[in-house]
N, CA and C atoms as an extended XYZ file, in Angstrom:
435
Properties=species:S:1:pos:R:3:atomname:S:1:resname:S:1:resid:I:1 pbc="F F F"
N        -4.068      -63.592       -9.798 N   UNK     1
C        -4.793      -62.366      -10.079 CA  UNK     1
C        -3.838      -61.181       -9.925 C   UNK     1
N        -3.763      -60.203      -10.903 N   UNK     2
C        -2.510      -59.389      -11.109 CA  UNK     2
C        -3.189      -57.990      -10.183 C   UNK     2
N        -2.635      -57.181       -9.820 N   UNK     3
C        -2.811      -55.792       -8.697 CA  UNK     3
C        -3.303      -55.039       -9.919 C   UNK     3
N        -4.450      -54.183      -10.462 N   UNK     4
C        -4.454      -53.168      -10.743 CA  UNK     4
C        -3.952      -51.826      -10.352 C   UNK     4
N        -3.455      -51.021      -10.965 N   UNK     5
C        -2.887      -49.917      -11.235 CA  UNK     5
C        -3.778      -48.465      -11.169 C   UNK     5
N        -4.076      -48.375       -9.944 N   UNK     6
C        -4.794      -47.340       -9.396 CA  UNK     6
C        -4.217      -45.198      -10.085 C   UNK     6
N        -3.021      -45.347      -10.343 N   UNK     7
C        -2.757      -44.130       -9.855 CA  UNK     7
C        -3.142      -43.282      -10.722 C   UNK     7
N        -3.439      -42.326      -10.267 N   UNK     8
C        -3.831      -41.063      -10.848 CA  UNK     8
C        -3.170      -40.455      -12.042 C   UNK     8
N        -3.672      -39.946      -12.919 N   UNK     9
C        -3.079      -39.953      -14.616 CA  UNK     9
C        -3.442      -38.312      -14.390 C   UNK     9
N        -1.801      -37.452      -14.567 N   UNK    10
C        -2.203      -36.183      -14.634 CA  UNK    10
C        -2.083      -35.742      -15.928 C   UNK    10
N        -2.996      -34.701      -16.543 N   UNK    11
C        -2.742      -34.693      -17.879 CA  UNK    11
C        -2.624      -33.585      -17.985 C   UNK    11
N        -1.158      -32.670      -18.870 N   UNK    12
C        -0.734      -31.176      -19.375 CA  UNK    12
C        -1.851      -30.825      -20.291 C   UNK    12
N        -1.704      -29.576      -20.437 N   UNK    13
C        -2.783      -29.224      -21.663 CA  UNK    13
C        -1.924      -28.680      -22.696 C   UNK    13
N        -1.796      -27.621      -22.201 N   UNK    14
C        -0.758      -26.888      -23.688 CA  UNK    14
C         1.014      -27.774      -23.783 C   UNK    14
N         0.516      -28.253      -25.316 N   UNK    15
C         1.712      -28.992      -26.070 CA  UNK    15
C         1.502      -30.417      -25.461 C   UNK    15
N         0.352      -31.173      -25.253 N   UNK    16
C         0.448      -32.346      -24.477 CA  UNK    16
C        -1.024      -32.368      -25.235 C   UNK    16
N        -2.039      -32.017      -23.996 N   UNK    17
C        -3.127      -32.428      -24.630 CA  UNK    17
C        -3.713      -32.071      -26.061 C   UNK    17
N        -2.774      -30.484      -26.197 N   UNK    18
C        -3.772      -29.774      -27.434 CA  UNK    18
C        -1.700      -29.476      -28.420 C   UNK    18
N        -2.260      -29.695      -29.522 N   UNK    19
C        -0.827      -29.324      -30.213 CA  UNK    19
C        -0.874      -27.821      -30.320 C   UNK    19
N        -1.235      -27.137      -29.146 N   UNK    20
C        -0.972      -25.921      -29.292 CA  UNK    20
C        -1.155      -25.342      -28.182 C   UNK    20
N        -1.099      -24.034      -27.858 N   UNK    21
C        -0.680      -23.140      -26.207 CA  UNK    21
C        -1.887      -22.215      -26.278 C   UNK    21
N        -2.342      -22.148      -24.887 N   UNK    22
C        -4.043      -21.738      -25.114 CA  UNK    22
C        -3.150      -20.271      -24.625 C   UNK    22
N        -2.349      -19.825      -24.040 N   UNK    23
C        -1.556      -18.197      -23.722 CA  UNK    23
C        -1.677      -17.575      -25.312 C   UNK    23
N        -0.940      -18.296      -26.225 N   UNK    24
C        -1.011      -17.762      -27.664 CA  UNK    24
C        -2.204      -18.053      -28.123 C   UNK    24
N        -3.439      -18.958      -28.269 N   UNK    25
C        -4.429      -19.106      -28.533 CA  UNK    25
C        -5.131      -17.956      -28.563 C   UNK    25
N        -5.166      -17.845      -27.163 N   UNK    26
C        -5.871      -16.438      -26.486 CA  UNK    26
C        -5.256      -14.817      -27.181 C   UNK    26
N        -3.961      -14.878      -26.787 N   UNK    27
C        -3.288      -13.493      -27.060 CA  UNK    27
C        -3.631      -13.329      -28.666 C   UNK    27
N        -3.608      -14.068      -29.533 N   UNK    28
C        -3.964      -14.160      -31.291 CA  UNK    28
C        -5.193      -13.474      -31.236 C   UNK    28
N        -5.870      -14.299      -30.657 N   UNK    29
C        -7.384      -14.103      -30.382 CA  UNK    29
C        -7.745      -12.592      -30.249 C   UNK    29
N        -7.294      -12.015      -29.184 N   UNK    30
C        -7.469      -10.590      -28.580 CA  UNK    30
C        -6.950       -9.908      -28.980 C   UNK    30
N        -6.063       -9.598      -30.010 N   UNK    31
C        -5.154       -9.041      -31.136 CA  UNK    31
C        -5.776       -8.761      -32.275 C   UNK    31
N        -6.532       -9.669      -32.452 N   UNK    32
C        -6.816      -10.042      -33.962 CA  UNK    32
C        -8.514       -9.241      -33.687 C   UNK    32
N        -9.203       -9.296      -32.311 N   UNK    33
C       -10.390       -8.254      -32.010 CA  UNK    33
C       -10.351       -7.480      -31.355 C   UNK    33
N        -8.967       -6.997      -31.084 N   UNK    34
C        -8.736       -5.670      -30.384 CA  UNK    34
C        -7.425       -5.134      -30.889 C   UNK    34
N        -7.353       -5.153      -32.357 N   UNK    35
C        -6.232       -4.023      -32.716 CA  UNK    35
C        -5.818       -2.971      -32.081 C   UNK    35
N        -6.996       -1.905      -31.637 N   UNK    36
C        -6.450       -0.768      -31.255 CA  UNK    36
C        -6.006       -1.086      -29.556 C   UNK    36
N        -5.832       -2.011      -29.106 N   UNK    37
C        -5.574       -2.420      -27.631 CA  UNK    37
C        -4.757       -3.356      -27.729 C   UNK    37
N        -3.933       -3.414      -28.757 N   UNK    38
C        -2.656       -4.174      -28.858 CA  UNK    38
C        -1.544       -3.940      -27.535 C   UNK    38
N        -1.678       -2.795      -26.875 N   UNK    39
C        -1.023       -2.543      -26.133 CA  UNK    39
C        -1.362       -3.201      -24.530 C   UNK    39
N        -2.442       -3.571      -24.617 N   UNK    40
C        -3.096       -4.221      -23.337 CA  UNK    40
C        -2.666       -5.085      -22.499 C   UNK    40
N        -2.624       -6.424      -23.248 N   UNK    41
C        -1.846       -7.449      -22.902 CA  UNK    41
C        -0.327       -7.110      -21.944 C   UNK    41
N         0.421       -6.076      -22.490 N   UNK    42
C         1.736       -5.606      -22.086 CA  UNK    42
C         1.548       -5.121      -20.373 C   UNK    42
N         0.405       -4.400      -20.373 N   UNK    43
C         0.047       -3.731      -19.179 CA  UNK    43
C        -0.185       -5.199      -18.273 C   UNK    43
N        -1.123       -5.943      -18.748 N   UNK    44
C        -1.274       -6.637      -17.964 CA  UNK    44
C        -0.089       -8.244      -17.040 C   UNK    44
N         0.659       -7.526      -18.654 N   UNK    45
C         1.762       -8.521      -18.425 CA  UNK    45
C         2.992       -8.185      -16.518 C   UNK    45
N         2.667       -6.553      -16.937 N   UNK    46
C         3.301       -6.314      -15.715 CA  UNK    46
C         3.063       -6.395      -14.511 C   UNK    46
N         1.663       -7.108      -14.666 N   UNK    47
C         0.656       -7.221      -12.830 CA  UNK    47
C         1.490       -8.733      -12.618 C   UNK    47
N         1.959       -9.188      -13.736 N   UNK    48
C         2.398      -10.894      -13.257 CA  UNK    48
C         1.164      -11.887      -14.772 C   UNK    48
N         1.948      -12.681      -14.559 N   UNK    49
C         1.411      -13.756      -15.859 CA  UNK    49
C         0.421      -14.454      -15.415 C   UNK    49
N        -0.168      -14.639      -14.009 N   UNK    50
C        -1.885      -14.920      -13.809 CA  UNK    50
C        -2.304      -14.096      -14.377 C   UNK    50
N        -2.117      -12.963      -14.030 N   UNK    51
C        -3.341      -11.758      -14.760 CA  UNK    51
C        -3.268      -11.528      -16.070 C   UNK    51
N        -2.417      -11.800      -16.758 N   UNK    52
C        -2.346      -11.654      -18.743 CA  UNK    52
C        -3.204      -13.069      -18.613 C   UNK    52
N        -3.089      -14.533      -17.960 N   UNK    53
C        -3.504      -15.254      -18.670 CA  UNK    53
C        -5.167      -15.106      -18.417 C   UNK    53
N        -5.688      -14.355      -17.424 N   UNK    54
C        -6.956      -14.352      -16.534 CA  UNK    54
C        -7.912      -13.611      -17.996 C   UNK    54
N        -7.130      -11.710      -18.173 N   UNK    55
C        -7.446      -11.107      -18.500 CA  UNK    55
C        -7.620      -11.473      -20.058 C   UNK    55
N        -7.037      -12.370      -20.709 N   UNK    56
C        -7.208      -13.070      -22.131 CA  UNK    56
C        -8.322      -13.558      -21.837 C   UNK    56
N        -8.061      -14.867      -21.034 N   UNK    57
C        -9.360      -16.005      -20.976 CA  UNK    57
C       -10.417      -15.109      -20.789 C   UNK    57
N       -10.587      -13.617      -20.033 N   UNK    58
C       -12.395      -13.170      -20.085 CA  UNK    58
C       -12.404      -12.621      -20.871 C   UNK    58
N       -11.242      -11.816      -21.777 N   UNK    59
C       -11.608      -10.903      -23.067 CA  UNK    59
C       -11.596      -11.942      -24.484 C   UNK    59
N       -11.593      -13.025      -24.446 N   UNK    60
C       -11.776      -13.798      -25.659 CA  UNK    60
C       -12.959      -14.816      -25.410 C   UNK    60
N       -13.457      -15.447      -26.646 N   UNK    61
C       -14.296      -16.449      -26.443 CA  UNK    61
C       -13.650      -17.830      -27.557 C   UNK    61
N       -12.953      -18.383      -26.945 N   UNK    62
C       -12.219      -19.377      -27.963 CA  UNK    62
C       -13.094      -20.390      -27.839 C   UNK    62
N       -13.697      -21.049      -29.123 N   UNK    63
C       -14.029      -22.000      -29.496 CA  UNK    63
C       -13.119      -23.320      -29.328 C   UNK    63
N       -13.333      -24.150      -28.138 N   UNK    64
C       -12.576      -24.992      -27.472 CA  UNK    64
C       -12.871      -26.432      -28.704 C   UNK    64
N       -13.935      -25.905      -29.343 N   UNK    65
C       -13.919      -28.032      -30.327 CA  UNK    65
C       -13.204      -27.667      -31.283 C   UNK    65
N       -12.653      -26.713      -31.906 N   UNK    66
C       -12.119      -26.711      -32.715 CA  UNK    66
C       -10.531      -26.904      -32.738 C   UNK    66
N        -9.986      -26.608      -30.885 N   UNK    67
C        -8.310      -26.858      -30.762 CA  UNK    67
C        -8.329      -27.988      -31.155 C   UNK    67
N        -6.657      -28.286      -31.817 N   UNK    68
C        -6.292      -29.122      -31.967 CA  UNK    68
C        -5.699      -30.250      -31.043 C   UNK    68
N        -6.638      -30.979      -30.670 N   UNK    69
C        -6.028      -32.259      -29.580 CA  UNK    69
C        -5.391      -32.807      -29.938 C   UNK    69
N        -4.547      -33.705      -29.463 N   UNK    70
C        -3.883      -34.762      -30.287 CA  UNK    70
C        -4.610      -35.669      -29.958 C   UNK    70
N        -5.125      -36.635      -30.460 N   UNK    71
C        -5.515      -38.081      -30.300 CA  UNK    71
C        -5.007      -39.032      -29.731 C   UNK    71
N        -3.444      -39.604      -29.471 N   UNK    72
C        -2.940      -39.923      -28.609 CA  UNK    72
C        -3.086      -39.908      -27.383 C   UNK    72
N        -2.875      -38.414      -27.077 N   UNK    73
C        -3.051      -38.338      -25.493 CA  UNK    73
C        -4.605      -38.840      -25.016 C   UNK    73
N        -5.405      -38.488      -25.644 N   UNK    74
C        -6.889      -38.995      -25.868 CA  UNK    74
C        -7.474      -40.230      -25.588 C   UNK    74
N        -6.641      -40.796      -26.232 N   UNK    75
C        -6.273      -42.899      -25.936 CA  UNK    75
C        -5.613      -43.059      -25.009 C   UNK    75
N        -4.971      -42.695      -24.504 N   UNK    76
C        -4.259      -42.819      -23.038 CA  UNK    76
C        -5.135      -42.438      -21.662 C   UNK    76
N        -5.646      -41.294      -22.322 N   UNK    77
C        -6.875      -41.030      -21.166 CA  UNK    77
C        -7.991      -41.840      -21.154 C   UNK    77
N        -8.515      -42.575      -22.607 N   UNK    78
C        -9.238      -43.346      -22.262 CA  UNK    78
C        -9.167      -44.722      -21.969 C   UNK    78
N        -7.795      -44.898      -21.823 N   UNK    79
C        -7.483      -46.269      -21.535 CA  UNK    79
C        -7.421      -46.305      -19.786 C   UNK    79
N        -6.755      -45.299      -19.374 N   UNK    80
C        -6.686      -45.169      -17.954 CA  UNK    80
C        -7.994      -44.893      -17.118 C   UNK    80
N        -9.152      -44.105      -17.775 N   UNK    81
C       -10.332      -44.384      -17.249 CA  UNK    81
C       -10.902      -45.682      -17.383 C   UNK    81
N       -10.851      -46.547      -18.349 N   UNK    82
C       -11.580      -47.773      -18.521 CA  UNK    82
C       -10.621      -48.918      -17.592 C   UNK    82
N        -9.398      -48.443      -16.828 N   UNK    83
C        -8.929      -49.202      -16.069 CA  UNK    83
C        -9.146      -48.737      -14.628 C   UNK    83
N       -10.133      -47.363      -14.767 N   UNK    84
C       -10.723      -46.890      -13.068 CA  UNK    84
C        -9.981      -45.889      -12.565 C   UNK    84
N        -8.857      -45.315      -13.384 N   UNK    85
C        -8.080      -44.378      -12.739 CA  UNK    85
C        -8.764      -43.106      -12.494 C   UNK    85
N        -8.191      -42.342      -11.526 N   UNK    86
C        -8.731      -41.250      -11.772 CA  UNK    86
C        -7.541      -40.157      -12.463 C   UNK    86
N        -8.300      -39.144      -13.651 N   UNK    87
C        -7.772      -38.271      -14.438 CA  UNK    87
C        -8.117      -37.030      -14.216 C   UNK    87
N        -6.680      -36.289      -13.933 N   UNK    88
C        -6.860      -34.675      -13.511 CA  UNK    88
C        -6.188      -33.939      -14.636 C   UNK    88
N        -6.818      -33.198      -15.151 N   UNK    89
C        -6.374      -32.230      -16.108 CA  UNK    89
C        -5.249      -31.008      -15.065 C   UNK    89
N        -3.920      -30.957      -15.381 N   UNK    90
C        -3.255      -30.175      -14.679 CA  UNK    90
C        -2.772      -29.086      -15.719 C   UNK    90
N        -3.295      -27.834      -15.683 N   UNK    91
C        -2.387      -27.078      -16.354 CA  UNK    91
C        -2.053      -25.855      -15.915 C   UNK    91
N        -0.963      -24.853      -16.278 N   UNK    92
C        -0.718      -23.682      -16.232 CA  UNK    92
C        -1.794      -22.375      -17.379 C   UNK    92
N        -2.711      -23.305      -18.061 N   UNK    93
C        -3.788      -22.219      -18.786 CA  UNK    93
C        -4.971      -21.926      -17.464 C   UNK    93
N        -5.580      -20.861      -17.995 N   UNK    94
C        -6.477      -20.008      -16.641 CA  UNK    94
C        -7.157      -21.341      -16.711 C   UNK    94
N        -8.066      -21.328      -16.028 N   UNK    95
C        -9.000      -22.120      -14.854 CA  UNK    95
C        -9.785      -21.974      -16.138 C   UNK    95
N       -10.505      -20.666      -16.466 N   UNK    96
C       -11.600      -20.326      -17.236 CA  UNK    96
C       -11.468      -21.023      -18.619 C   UNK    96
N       -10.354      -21.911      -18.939 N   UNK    97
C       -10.065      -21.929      -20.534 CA  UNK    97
C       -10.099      -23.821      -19.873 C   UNK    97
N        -9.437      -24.151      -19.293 N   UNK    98
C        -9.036      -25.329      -18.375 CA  UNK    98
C       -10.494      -25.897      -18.612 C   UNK    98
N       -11.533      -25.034      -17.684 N   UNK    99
C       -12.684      -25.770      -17.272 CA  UNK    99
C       -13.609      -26.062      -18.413 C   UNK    99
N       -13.329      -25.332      -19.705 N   UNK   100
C       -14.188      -25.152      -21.451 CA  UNK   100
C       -13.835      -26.727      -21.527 C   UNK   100
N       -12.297      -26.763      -21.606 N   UNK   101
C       -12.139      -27.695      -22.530 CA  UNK   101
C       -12.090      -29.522      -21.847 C   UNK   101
N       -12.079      -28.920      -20.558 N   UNK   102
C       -12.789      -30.293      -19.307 CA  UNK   102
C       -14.352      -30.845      -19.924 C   UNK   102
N       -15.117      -29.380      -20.446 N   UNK   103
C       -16.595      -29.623      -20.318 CA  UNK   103
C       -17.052      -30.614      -21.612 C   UNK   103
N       -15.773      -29.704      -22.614 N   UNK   104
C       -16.277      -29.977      -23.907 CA  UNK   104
C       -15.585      -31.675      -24.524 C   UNK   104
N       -14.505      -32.072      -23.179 N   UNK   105
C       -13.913      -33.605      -23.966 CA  UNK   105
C       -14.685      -34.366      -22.590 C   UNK   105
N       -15.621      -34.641      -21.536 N   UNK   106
C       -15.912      -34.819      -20.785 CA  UNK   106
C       -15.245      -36.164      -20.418 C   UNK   106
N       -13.544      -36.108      -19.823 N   UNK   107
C       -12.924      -36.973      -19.631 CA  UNK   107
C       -11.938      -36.837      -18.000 C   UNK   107
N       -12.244      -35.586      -17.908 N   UNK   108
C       -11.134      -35.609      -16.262 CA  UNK   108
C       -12.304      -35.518      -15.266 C   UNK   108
N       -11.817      -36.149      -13.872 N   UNK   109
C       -12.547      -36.221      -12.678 CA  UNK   109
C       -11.959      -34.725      -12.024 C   UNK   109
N       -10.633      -34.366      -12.200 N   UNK   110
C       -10.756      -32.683      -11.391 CA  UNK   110
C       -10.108      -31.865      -12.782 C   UNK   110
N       -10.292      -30.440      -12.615 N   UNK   111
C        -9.207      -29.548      -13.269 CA  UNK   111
C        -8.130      -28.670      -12.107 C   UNK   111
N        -6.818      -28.790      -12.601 N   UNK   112
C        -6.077      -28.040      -11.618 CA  UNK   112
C        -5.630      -27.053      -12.742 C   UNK   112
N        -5.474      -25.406      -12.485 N   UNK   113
C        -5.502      -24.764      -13.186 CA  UNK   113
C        -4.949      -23.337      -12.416 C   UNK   113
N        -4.298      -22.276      -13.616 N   UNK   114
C        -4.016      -20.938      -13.135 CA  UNK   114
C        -5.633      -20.591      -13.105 C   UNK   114
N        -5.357      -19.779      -11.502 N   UNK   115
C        -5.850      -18.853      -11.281 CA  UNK   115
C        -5.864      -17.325      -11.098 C   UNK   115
N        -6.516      -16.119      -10.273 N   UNK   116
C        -6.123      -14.990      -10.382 CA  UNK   116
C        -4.781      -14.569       -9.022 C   UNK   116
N        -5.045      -15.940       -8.176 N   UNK   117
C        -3.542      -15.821       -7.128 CA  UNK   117
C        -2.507      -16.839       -7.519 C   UNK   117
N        -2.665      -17.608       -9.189 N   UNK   118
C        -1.482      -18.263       -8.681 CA  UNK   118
C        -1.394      -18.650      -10.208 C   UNK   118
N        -0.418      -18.901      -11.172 N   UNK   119
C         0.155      -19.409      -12.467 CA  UNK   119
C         0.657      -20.821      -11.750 C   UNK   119
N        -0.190      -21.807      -11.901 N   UNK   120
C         0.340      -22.931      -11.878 CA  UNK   120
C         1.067      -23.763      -13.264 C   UNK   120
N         2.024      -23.422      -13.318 N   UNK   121
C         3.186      -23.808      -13.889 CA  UNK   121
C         4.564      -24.210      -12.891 C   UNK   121
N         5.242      -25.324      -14.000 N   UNK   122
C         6.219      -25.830      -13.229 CA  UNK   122
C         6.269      -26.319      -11.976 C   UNK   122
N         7.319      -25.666      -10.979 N   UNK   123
C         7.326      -26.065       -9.552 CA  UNK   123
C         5.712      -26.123       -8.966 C   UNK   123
N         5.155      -25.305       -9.189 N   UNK   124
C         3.760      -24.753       -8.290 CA  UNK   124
C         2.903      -25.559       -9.111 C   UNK   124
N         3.053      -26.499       -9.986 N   UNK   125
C         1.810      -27.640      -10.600 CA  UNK   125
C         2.674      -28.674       -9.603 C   UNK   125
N         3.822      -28.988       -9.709 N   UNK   126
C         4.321      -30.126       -8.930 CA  UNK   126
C         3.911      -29.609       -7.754 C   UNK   126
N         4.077      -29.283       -7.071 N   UNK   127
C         3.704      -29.321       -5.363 CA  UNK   127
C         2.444      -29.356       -5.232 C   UNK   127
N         1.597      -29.080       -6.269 N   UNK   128
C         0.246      -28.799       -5.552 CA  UNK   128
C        -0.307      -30.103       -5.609 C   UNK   128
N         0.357      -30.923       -7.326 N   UNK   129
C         0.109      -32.212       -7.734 CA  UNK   129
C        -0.048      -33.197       -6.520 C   UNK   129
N         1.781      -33.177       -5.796 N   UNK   130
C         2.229      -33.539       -4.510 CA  UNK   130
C         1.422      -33.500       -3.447 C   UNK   130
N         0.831      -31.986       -2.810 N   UNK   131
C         0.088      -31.681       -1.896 CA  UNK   131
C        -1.168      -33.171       -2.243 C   UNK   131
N        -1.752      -32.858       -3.789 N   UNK   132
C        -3.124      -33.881       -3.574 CA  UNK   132
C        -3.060      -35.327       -3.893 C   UNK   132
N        -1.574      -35.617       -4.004 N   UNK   133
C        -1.450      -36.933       -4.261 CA  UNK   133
C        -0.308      -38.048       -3.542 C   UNK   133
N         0.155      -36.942       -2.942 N   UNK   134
C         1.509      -37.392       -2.305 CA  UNK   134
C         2.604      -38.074       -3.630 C   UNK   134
N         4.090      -37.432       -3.075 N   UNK   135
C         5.214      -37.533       -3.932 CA  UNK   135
C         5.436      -38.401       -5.122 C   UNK   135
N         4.668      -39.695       -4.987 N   UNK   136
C         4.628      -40.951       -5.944 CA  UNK   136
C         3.798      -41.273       -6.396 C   UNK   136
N         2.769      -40.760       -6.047 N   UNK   137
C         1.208      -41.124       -5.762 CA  UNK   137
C         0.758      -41.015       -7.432 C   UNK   137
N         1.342      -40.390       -8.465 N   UNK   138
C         0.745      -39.690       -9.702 CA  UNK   138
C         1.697      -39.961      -10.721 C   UNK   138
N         1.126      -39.569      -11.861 N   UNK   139
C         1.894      -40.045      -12.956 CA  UNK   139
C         1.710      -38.669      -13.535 C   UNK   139
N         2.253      -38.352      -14.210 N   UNK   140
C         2.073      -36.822      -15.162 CA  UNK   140
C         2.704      -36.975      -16.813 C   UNK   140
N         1.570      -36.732      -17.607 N   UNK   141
C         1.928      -36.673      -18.785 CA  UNK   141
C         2.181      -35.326      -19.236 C   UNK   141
N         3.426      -34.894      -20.070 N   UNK   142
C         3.578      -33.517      -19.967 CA  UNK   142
C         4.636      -33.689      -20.932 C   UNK   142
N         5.052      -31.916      -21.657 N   UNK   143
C         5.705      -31.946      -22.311 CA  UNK   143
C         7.094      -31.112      -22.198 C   UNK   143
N         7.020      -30.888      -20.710 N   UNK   144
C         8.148      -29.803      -19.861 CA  UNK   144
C         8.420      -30.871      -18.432 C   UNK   144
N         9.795      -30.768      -18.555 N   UNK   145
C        10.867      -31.200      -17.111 CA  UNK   145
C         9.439      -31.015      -15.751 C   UNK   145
């Protein structure tokens, strides 16, 4: 009788799960219905890149069935649930855009996500990954080092 393969399947969103970046998703978005506040984004850019990505995700309403997923990653997630794993959506998009598109593919057990104290990207998705899984503990599908 062979050991099943417990570990936790972390899954990227932008350029992994979706063939596209929910930061530009959003910023298109709020551009394209706020011409005369083209300048906005810039301001907010200077509080730090939680708050451009915060202040997009509440000034837009992106229609999450229509991103483009890839299907791949899709089959991988559903292969690893039908083998019991548990699947965490990890990304550096806000929480608020994170948790749409959790609701709308109803396939991860947590979302880890930017918030308004923290851009989880890079180092700060790995450690936190680390913090809830310990160093080996996880697998991460992703499309960045």
């Amino acid at each position: 009788m062979s050991e099943v393969d417990l570990t936790p399947l972390c899954i990227d969103l932008d350029g992994t799960l979706l063939r596209s970046d929910l930061l530009l998703e959003t910023g298109v978005a709020f551009l394209r219905e706020n011409p005369l506040r083209a300048a906005k984004p810039l301001l907010w850019l200077r509080q730090g890149k939680q708050t451009l990505k915060q202040e997009l995700a509440q000034a837009t309403n992106i229609d999450v069935s229509v991103l483009p997923y890839d299907q791949a990653v899709i089959d991988l997630i559903n292969v690893a649930r039908s083998e019991g794993r548990k699947v965490v959506l990890a990304t550096a998009s806000h929480q608020i855009l994170a948790d749409k598109v959790a609701a709308h593919l109803n396939l991860f057990d947590a979302v880890l996500a930017t918030d308004a104290s923290r851009n989880l990207s890079a180092h700060r998705k790995r450690d936190l990954l680390v913090e809830h899984f310990g160093p080996v503990a996880f697998v991460i599908a992703g499309y960045s080092r």
